[in-house]
C-alpha positions as CSV (number, residue, x, y, z in Angstrom):
1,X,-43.1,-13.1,24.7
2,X,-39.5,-13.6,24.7
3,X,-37.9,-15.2,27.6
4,X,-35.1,-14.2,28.6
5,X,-34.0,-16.2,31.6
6,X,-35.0,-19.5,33.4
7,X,-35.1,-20.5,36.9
8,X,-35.8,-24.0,37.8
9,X,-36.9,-25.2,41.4
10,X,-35.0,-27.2,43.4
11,X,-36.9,-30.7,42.7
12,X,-36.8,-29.7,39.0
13,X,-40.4,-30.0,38.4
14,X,-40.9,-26.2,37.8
15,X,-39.2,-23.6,35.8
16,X,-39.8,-19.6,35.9
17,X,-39.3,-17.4,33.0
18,X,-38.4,-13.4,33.0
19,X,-40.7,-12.5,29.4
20,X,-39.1,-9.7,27.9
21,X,-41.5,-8.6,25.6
22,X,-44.2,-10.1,27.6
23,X,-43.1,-7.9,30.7
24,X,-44.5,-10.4,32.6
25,X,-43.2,-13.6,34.6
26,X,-44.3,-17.3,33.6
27,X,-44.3,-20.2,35.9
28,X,-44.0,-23.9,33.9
29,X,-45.3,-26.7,34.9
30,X,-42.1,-29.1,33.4
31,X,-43.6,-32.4,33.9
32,X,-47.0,-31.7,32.3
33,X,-45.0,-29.1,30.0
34,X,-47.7,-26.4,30.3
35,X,-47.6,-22.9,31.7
36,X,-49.6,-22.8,35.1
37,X,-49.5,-19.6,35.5
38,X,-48.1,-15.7,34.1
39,X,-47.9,-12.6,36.5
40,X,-47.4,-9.3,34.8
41,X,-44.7,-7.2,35.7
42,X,-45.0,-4.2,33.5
43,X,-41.6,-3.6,32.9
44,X,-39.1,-5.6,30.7
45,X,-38.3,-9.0,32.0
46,X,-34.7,-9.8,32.0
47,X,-33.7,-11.8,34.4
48,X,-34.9,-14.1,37.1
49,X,-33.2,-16.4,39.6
50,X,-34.7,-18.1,42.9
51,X,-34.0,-17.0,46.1
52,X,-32.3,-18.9,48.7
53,X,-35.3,-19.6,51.2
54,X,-37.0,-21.0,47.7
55,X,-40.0,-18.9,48.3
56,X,-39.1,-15.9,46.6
57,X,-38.7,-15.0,43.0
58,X,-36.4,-12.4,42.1
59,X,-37.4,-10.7,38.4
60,X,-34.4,-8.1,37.3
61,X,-36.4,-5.3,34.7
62,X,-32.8,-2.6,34.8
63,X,-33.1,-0.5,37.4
64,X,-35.7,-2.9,39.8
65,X,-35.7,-5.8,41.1
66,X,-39.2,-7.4,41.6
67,X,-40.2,-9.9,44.6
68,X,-42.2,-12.4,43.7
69,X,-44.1,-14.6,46.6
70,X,-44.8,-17.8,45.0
71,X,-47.1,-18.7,47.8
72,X,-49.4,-15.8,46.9
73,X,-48.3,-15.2,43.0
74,X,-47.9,-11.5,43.8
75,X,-45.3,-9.3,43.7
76,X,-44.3,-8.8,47.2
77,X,-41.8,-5.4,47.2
78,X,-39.7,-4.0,44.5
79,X,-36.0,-3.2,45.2
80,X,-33.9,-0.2,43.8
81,X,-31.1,-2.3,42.4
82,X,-28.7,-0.1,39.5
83,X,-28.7,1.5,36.8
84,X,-28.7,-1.3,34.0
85,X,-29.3,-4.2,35.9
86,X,-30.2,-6.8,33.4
87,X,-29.0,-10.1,35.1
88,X,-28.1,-12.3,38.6
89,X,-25.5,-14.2,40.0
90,X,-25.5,-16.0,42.6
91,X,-22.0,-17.1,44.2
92,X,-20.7,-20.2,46.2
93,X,-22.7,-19.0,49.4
94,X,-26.4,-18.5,48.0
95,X,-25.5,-14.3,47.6
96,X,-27.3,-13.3,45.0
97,X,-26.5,-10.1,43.1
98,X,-27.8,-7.8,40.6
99,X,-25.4,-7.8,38.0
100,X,-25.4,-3.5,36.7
101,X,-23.7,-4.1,33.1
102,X,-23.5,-0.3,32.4
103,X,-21.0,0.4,34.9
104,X,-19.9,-3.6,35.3
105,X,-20.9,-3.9,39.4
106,X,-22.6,-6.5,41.2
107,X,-25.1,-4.7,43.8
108,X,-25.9,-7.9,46.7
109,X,-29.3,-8.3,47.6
110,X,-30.7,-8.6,51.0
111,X,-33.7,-10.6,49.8
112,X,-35.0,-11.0,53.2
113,X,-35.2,-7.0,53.8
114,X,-35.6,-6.0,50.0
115,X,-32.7,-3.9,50.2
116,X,-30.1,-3.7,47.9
117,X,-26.1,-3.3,49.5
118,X,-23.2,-1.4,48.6
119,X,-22.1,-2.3,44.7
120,X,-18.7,-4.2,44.3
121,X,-17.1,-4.9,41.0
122,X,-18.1,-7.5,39.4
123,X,-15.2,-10.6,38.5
124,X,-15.4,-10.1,34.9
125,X,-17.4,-7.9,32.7
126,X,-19.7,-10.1,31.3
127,X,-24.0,-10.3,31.6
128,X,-23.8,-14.3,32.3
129,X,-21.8,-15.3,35.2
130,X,-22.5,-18.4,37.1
131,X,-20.3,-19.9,40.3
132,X,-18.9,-23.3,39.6
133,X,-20.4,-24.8,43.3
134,X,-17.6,-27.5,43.3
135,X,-14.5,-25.4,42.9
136,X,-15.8,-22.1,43.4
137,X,-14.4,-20.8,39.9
138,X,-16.9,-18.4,37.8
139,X,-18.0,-19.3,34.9
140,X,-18.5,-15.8,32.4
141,X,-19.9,-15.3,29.2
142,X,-18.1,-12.2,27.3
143,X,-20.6,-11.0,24.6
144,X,-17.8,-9.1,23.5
145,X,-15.6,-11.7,22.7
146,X,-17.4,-14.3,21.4
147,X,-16.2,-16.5,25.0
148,X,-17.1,-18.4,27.9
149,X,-13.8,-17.9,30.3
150,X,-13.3,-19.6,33.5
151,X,-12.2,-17.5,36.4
152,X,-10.6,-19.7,39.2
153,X,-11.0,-19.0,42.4
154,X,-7.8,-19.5,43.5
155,X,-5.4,-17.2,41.9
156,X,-7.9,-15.0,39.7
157,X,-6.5,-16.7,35.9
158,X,-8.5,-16.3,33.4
159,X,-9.0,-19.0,30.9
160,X,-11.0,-19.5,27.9
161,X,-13.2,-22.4,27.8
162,X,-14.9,-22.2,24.5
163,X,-16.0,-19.8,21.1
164,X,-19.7,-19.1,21.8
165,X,-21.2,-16.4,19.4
166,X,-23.5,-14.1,22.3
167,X,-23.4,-16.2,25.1
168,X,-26.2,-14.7,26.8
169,X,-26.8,-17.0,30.1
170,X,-25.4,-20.2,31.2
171,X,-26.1,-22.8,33.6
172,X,-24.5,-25.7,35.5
173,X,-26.0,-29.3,35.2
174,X,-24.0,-31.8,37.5
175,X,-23.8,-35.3,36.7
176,X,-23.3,-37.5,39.7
């Protein structure tokens, strides 16, 4: 099956995978560590993040990206994204973008009207990107390079964190 991203709910209890070779989402039950349930998508799933009004699933498969209600477990509208877009990012205000990296762009996603916006360039060309929601700094992952760099938000330095052979996606976990 593959997967190739992770979403996690709010509360924490459930997780979503994007199954690449499965071309298919999974929905995991973390508590009673099970799958509950797996929707097919019939394309390759890359990607897949949670929307904002927590009700929607976004899948990325390149050039689309699926709706998924999770009320109904169906897919509710497909959106046109990019070329090559194979990830998300979500910044400090809950925008989440379809990260294109072919051309290195970010295309914004109106989730409510399953359209995609004008693309801007993304901060740093890297497939995992993830906004630090305390400082507003992005976090990037540089398959190229072997890195995780830390862009701040202030005056656009880049520095590198750590040596990370592929670093393919990343999270945030704060401890309070």
């Amino acid at each position: 099956v593959y997967p190739g991203s992770i979403a996690l709910s709010g509360d924490g209890e459930t997780a979503w995978t994007a199954n690449f070779f499965g071309s298919s989402v999974s929905e995991i039950d973390l508590p009673g560590r099970r799958i509950r349930r797996t929707l097919p998508i019939k394309n390759l799933g890359e990607a897949v993040i949670l929307a904002q009004d927590g009700k929607t699933l976004l899948a990325a498969t390149r050039d689309i990206t699926i709706c998924i209600d999770l009320q109904k477990w169906e897919i509710a509208g497909k959106i046109k994204t990019s070329e090559y877009g194979s990830a998300f990012f979500k910044d400090g205000k809950g925008q989440i973008s379809n990260v294109d990296t072919a051309k290195w762009t970010m295309c914004p996603i109106d989730v409510e009207k399953k359209i995609v916006l004008p693309p801007v360039p993304a901060p740093y060309p890297a497939r995992a990107l993830i906004a630090d929601p305390r400082t507003g700094d992005i976090l990037a992952g540089d398959c190229d390079k072997n890195e995780i760099v830390r862009i701040s938000a202030s005056n656009a330095e880049v520095r590198k964190l750590a040596d990370v052979q592929f670093p393919f996606g990343m999270g945030i976990i704060d401890h309070e």
